[in-house]
C-alpha positions in Angstrom: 0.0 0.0 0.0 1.9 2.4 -1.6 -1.0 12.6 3.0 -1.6 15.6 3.0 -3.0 17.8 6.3 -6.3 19.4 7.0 -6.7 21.2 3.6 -7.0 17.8 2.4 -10.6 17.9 2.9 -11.0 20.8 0.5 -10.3 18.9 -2.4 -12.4 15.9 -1.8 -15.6 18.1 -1.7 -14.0 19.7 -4.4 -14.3 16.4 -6.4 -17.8 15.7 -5.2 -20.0 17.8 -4.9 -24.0 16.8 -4.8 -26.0 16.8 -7.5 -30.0 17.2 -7.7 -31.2 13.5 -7.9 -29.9 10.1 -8.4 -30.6 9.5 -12.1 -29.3 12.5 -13.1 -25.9 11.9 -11.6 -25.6 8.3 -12.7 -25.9 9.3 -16.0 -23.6 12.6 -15.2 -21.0 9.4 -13.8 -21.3 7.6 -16.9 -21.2 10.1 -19.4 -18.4 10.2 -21.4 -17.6 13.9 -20.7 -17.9 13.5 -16.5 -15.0 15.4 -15.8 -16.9 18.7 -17.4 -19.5 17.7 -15.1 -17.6 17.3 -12.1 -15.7 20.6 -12.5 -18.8 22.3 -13.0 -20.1 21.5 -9.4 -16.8 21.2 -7.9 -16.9 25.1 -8.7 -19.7 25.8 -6.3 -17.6 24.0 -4.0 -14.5 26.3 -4.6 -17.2 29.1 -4.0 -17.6 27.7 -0.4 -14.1 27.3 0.6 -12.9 30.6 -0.4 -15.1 32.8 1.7 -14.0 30.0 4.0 -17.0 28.0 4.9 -16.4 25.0 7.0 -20.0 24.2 7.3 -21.0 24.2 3.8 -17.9 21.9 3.1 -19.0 19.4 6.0 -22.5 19.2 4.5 -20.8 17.1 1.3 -20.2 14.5 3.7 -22.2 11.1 5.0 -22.9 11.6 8.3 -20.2 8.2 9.0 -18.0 9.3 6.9 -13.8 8.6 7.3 -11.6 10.8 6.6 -7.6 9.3 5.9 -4.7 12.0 5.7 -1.4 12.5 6.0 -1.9 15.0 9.4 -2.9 13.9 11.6 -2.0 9.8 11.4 -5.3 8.9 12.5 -9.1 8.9 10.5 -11.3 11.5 10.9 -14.8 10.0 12.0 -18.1 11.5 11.3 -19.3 15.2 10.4 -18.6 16.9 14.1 -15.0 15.8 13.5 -14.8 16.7 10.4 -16.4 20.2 11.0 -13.6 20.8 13.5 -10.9 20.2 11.2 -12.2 22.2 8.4 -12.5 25.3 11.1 -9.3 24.9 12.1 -7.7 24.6 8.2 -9.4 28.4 7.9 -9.0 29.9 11.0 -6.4 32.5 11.1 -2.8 31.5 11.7 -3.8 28.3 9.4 -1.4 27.8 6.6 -3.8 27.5 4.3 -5.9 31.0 5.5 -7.3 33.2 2.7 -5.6 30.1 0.2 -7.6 28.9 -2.7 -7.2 25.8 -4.7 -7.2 24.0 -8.0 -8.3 20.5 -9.0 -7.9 17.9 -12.0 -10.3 15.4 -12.4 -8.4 11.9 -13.6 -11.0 9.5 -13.4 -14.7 9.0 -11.7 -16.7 5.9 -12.2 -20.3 4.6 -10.7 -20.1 1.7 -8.8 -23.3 0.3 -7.5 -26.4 2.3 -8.2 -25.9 4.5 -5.2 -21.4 4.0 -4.9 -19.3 6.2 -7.0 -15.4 7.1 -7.5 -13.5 9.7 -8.1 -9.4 10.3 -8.5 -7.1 13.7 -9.0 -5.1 15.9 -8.5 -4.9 18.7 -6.7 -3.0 22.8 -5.6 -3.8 24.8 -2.8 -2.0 28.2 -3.5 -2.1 31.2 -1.3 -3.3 35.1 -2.8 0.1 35.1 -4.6 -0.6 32.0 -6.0 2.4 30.0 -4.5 1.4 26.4 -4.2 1.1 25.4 -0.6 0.5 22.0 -1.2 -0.2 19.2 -3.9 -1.1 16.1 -4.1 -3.6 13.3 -5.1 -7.0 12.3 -3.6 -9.0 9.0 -4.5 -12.2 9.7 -2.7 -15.7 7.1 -2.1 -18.9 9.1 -2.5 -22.7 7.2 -1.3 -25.8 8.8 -3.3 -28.4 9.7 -0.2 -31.0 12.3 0.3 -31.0 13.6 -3.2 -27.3 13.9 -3.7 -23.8 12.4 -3.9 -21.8 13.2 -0.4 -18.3 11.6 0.4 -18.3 8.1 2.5 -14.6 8.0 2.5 -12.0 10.4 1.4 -8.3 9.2 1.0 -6.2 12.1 0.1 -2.4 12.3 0.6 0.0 15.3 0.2 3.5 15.0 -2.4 6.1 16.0 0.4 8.3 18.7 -0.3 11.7 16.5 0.9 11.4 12.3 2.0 10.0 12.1 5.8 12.2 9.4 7.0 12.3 8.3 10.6 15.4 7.4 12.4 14.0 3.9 14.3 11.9 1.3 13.3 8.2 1.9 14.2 5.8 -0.9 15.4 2.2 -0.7 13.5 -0.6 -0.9 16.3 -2.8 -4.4 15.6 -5.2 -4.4 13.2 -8.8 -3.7 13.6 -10.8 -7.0 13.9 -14.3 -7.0 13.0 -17.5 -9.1 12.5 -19.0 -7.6 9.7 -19.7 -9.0 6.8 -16.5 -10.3 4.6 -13.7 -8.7 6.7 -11.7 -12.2 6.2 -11.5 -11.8 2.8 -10.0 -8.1 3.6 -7.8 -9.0 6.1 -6.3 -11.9 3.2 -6.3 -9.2 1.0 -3.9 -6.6 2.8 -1.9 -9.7 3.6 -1.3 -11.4 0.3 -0.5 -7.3 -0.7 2.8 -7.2 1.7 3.8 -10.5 0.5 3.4 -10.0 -3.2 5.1 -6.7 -2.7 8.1 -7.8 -0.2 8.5 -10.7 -2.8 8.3 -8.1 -5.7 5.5 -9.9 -7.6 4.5 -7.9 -10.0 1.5 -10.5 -11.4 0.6 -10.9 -8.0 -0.1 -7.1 -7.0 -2.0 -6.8 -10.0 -4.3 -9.9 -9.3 -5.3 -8.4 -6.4 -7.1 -5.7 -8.8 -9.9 -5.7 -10.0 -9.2 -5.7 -14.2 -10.5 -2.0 -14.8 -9.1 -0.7 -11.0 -7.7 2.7 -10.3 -4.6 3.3 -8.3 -3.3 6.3 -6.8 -0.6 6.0 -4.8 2.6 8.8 -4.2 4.9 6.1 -5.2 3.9 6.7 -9.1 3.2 9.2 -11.4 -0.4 10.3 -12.0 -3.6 8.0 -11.4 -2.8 4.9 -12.6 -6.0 3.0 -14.6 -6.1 -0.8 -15.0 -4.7 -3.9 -13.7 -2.1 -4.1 -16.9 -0.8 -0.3 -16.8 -0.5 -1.0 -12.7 1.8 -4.4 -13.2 3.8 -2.2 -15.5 4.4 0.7 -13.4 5.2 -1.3 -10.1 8.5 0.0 -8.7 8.1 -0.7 -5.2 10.0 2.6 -4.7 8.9 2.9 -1.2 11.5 0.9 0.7 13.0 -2.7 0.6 9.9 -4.7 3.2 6.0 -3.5 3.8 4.0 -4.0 6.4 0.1 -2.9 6.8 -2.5 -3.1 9.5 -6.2 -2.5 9.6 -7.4 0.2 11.7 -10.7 0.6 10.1 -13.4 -1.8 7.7 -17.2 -1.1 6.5 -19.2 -3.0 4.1 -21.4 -1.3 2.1 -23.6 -3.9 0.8 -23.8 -5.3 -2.8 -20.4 -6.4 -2.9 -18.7 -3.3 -1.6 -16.7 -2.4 1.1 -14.1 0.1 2.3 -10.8 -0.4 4.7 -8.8 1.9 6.1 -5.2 1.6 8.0 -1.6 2.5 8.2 1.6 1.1 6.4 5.3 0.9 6.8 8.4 1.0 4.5 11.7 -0.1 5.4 14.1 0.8 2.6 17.4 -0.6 1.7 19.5 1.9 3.8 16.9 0.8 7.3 15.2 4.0 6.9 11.4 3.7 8.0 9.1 5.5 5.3 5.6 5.9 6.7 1.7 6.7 5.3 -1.6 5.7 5.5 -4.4 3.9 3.3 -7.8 4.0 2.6 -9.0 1.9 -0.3 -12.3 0.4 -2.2 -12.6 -3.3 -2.4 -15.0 -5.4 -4.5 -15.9 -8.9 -3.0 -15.9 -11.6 -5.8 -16.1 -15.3 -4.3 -13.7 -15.7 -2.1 -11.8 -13.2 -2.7 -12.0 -8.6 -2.0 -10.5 -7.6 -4.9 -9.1 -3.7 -5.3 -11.7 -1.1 -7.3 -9.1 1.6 -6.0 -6.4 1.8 -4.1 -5.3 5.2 -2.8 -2.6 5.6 -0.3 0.5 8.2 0.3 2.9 9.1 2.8 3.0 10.5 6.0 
């Protein structure tokens, strides 16, 4: 599993913002020219964030949704959560106060008939336009009450130098849970660290689904399909992986989303360290990635 800070939420509302009923964005989502679309809402969402309002911006989220960025190491649970971190990216004395942003839509997909995608790219620059941070975002949006909010958002920064650590760190146990298919997850993250510490390329990209998107820090842009991600696998992020769980929901119809944190030790023992959040579909016995987005600390 191949992070970005508290403006991280501004471009995953930026990305998804709702729309007026569910047919309407299903066949927005499937229409060949989506990303006109999605930039057309996603500008009333720009709107909101630069008069600075956090409350507008938490309304174009489920009420469970999860949050996964780089700062603070830890999800973000549910809107009051999420309203508190979006008040504290524009209070004054923020970094990103009075900032404004820009967003590239790579890819957005529908799912289920109420699950959709979406992966990009994204600036935050100050008044002088200076970029303040970039990065990519990969976020999980759930149609309800006549529009498409975000159910998870999993959105990591491009650091401006590595963040290395000088000692090995110990992941925390993963999450155990009885819902629904959580085995197959749980084999899923683990046959991910072995395939990768083994440098299987085939059998990283198995674990895909055959039309998956990845978006991970380790490669350039969004990666689409299980072929272009076996081609592109560099395992750039250190010699040995290791994952946990710290977080699992499924979402009925074959879906679910996971959540957890990840470790890199590269050849030189320097510890490399992010986070992921990713989208998994369950086929037979297997949970199988739709996207994987993850990044560093």
């Amino acid at each position: 599993m191949k992070l970005f800070n508290y403006a991280s939420i501004l471009l995953c509302g930026l990305l998804l913002v709702g729309c007026a009923n569910k047919t309407s964005q299903q066949k927005a989502v499937k229409n060949p020219d989506t990303k006109t679309v999605m930039k057309e809402l996603s500008n009333r969402f720009i709107s909101a964030w630069n008069v600075a309002d956090a409350q507008a911006i938490t309304a174009e989220f489920t009420n469970d949704a999860v949050r996964v960025i780089s700062n603070p190491m830890s999800p973000i649970k549910g809107k009051n959560a999420i309203l508190k971190a979006f008040e504290a990216t524009f209070e004054e004395g923020s970094e990103f106060y009075n900032s404004h942003i820009e967003v590239d839509i790579v890819e957005s997909q529908f799912v289920s008939n109420d699950i959709y995608l979406v992966a990009g790219r994204f600036r935050i620059l100050d008044k002088n336009n200076n970029i303040l941070e970039s990065g990519k975002v990969g976020n999980v949006l759930r149609y309800e009450e006549g529009k498409i909010k975000i159910l998870l958002e999993s959105a990591h920064r491009t650091p401006k130098a590595p963040l290395v650590a000088e000692s090995g760190i110990d992941l925390e146990n993963s999450f155990i849970s009885a819902e629904p298919h959580f085995d197959k997850i749980q084999a899923s993250v683990a046959n991910y660290i072995s395939n990768y510490n083994s440098k299987d390329k085939e059998g990283i990209a198995m674990l895909f689904i055959e039309d998956a998107v990845q978006n991970v820090n380790s490669k350039e842009g969004i990666v689409l399909g299980r072929e272009q991600i076996k081609e592109t696998e560099n395992y750039s992020d250190g010699g040995t992986l290791n994952a946990n769980i710290s977080g699992y929901r499924y979402l009925g119809n074959d879906l679910a989303i996971a959540y957890g944190n990840w470790v890199a030790i590269d050849d030189n023992n320097n510890t490399i360290i992010g986070q992921w959040g990713n989208l998994f579909k369950i086929k037979g016995d297997d949970a199988l990635l739709i996207m994987e987005s993850a990044g560093l600390r």
